[in-house]
N, C-alpha and C positions, 0 to 999 in steps of 0.2 A: 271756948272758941271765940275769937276774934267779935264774928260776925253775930253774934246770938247774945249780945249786948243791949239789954232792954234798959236798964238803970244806967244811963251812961255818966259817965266823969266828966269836968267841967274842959276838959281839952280835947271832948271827942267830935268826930266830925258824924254829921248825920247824913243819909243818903237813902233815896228810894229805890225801894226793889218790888220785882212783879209777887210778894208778898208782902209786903208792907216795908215801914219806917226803919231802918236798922244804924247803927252807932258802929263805930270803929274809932280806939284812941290809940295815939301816933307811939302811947306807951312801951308796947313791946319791942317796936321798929328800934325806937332811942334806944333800948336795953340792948337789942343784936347790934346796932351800930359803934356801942360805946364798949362792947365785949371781942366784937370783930366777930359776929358768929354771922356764917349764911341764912340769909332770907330765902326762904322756897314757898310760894303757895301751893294750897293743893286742894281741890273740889273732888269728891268721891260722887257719885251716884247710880244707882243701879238701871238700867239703860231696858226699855220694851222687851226685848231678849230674854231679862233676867241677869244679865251679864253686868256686874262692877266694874266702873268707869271711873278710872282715878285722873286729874289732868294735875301734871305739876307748871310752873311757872315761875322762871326767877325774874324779880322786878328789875329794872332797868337800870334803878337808880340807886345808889346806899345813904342818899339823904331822906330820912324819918317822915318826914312830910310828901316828897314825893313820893314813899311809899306807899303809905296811908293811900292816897290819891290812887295809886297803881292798885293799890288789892279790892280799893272800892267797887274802882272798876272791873277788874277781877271777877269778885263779887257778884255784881250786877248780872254782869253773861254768863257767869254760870246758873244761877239763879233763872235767869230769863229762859234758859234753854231747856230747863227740867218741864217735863210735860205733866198740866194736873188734869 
């Protein structure tokens, strides 16, 4: 997974989250853009209920870097929103 990138590559971008330090490289975004494939994100988490919570999210944009950027983001709030 994207996000769970501790050893990151010399192109990755770094970003804080309310767990710590995390890496994203614009890698995979180049490989869907240069193949034409869709970009979807998606955060899974299991919700007080018990209930799985899946959110998907198509980025905005089909340049590599602005995705990077968008999933970071992404990222972030879903991350922020899981309750420890």
């Amino acid at each position: 997974a994207l996000d769970m990138v501790t050893q990151h590559a010399s192109d990755a971008i770094g970003f804080d989250t309310a767990v710590g330090h995390r890496y994203v490289s614009p890698t995979a975004f180049t490989f869907a853009q240069r193949i034409a494939a869709p970009v979807v994100f998606a955060a899974t988490y299991v919700n007080r209920e018990g209930r799985i919570m899946v959110t998907y999210e198509r980025p905005q944009s089909d340049d590599p870097a602005a995705m990077t950027a968008e999933y970071c983001a992404f990222l972030q709030r879903h991350i922020e929103a899981v309750e420890r």
